[in-house]
C-alpha positions in Angstrom: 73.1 -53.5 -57.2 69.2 -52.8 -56.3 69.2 -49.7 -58.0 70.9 -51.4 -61.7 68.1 -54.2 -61.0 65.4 -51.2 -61.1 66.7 -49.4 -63.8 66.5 -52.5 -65.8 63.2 -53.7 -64.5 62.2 -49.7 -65.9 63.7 -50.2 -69.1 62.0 -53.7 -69.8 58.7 -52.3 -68.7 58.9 -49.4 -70.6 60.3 -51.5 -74.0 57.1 -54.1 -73.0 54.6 -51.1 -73.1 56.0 -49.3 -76.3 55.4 -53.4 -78.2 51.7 -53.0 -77.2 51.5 -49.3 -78.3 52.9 -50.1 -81.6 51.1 -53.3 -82.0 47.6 -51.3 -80.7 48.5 -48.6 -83.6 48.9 -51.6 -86.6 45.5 -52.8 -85.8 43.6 -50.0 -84.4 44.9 -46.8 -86.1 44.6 -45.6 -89.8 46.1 -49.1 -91.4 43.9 -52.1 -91.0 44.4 -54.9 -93.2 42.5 -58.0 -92.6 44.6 -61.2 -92.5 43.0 -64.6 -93.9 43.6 -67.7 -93.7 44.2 -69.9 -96.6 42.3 -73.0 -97.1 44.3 -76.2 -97.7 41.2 -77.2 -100.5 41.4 -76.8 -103.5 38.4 -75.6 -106.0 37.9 -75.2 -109.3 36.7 -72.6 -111.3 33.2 -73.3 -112.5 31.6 -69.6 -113.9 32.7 -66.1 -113.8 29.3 -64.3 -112.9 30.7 -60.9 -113.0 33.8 -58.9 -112.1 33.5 -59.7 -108.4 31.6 -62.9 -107.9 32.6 -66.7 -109.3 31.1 -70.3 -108.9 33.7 -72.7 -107.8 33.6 -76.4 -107.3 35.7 -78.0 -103.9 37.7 -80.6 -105.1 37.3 -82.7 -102.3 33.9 -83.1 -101.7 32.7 -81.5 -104.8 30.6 -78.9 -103.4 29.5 -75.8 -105.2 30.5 -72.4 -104.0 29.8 -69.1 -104.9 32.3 -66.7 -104.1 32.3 -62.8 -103.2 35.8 -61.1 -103.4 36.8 -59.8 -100.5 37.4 -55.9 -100.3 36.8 -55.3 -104.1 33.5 -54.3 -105.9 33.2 -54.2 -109.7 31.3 -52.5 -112.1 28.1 -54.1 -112.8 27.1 -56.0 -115.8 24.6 -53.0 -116.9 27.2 -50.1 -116.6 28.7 -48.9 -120.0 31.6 -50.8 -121.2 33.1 -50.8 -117.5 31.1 -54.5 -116.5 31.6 -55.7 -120.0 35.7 -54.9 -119.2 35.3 -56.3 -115.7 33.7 -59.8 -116.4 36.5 -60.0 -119.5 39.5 -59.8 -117.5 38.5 -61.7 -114.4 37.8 -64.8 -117.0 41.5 -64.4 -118.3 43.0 -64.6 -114.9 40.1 -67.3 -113.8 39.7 -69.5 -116.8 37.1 -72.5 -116.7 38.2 -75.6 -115.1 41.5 -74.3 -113.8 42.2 -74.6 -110.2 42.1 -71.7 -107.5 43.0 -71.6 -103.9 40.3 -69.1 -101.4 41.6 -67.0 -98.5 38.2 -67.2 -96.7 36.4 -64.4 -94.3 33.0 -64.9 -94.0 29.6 -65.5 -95.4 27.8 -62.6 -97.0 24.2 -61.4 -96.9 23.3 -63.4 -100.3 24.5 -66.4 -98.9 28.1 -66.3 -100.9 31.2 -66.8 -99.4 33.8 -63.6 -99.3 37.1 -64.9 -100.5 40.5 -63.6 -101.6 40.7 -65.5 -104.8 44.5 -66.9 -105.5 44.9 -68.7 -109.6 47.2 -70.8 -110.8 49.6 -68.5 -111.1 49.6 -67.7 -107.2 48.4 -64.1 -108.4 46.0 -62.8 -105.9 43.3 -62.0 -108.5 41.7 -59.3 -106.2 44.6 -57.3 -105.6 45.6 -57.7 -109.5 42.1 -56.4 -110.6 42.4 -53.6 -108.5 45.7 -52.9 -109.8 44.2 -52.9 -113.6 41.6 -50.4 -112.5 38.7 -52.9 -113.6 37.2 -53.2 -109.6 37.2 -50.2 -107.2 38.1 -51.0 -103.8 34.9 -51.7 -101.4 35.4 -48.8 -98.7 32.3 -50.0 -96.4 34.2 -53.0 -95.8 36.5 -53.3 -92.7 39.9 -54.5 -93.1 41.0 -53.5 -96.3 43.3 -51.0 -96.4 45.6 -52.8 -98.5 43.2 -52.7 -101.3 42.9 -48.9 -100.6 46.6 -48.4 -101.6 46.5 -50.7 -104.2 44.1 -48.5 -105.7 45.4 -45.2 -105.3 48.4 -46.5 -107.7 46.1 -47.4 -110.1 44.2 -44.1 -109.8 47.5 -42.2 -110.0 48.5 -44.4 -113.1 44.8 -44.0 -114.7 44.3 -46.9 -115.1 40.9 -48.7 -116.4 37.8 -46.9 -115.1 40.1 -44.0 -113.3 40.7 -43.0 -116.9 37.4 -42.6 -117.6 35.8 -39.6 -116.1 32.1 -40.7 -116.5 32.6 -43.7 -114.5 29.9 -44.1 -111.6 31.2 -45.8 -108.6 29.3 -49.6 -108.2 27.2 -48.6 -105.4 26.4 -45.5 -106.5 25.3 -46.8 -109.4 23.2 -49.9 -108.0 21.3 -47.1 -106.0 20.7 -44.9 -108.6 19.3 -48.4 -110.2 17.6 -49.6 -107.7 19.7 -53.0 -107.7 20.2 -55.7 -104.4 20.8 -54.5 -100.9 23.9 -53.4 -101.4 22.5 -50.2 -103.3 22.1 -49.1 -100.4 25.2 -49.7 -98.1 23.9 -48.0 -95.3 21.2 -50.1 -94.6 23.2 -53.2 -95.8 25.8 -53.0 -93.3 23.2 -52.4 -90.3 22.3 -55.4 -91.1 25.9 -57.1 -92.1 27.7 -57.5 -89.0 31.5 -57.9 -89.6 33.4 -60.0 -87.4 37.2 -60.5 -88.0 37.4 -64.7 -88.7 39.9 -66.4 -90.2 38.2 -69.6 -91.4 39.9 -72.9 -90.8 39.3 -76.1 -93.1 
């Protein structure tokens, strides 16, 4: 009877550790994807500064916001026909006045908030620009593997700048130029320190 009680005692352990192990390898190993939290606010869409970056209004105490998307970087406005593209199609998905809902992480170092951006249409706008080929995903941030699949399809598919063999990468490009901080993501993210947070409202 003590010996069936050990054996199970064994098993359990053993079936307890291999949980951890797996869970450890989700989080820690070569897939990390960041899960946020979505607000119950809802804003609305006020400007589309770029492909990566809108001004929204929170409908409940009217605030302004300027929002960042999380794990994506887009071409910027200078770079041939690629910001152009960029800006174009985020204002489609994210037309003035219409409502959005914002999976929030964190604050960045311009003082924007760095959002998963969700339209009316429930589409997750960052993933669905990433899918189009119009934003690259943002490798120097943590947490977004997803993104780093998503654009591998589109790569594979060449899509929007992956069919255009010219195409400079964002930050490339902004060093080369000599735009912001983050032309330098080396010396941005010693000063960025990312914490995992999933904001609650």
């Amino acid at each position: 009877m003590f010996k069936i009680l050990g054996i199970c005692l064994i098993i359990t352990n053993l079936a307890i550790y291999e949980s951890k192990w797996s869970s450890y390898n989700r989080t820690k190993g070569s897939f990390f994807q960041k899960k946020l939290s979505i607000s119950p606010d809802s804003f609305t869409v006020i400007k589309v500064a770029d492909g990566d970056t809108i001004t929204v209004r929170n409908n409940s105490n009217w605030e302004l916001v300027r929002i960042r998307f999380f794990c994506i970087d887009a071409p910027e406005k200078s770079q041939p026909k690629w910001g152009k593209e960029s800006s174009d199609k985020l204002r489609e998905l994210l037309p003035l006045n219409s409502k959005v809902k914002l999976a929030i992480d964190k604050t960045d170092l311009y003082g924007r908030t760095v959002a998963e951006v969700f339209n009316y249409k429930r589409e997750n706008v960052n993933k669905k620009m990433t899918e189009l080929g119009l934003v690259v995903h943002y490798r120097f941030q943590k947490g977004c593997d997803d993104y780093r699949l998503v654009e591998k399809t589109a790569k594979s598919a060449n899509r929007g700048v992956w069919n255009d063999k010219k195409f400079e990468l964002p930050w490339n490009y902004r060093k080369k130029m000599g735009i912001g901080a983050r032309g330098n993501h080396t010396s941005y993210h010693k000063k960025q320190k990312f914490k995992t947070k999933n904001t609650a409202f």
